[in-house]
N, C-alpha and C positions, 0 to 999 in steps of 0.2 A: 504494500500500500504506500504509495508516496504520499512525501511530506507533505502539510499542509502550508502554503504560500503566506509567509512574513505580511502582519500588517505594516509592519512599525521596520523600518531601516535596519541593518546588522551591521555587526562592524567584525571582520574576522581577526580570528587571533592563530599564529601558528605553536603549537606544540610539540613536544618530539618526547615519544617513549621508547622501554626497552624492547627486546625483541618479543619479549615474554607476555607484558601489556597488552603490545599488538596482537598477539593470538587470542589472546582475551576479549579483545575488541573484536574483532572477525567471528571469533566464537558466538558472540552475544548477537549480532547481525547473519549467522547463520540461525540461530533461533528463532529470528526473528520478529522477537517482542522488542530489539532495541535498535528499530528502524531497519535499514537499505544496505548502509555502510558503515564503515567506522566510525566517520564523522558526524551520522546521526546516529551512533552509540555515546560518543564524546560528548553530544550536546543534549543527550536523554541524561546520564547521570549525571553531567555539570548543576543542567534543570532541578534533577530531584532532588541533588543535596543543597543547592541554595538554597530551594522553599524547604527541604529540612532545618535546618538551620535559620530560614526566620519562623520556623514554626516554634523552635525551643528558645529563640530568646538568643544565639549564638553572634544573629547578625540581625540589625535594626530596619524594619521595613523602610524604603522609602518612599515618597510621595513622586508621580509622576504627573505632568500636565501636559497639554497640547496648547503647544504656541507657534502660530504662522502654518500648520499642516504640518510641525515635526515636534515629535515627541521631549520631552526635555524634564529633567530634573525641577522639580521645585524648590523652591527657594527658603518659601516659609509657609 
């Protein structure tokens, strides 16, 4: 099932793991509960441990707002 299409802008980040990882990740995309590719295994668990993490209090949710059609940080 392909991804579903970005509302909001992306900005890519590169990363680089061990050989090991990456079977890990292939593994998980041969499952296929964690997306297509790698990279939509990378950006499935990126996903779930940040909202892990603002669920327990780890990391502070922020406020988002739309200003001019692009998404942006709020301020206050």
């Amino acid at each position: 099932m392909a991804r579903p299409s970005n509302n909001f802008e992306s900005s890519p980040v590169t990363v680089a793991f061990t050989p090991q990882i990456r079977q890990y990740l292939d593994d998980l995309t041969l499952k296929g509960t964690f997306g297509g590719s790698p990279a939509d295994a990378v950006r499935m668990i990126v996903n779930n441990a940040i909202e892990n993490m603002l669920n327990n209090g780890a990391l502070e949710r922020r406020k988002w707002i739309m200003n001019d059609g692009k998404l942006v940080l709020a301020t206050n």
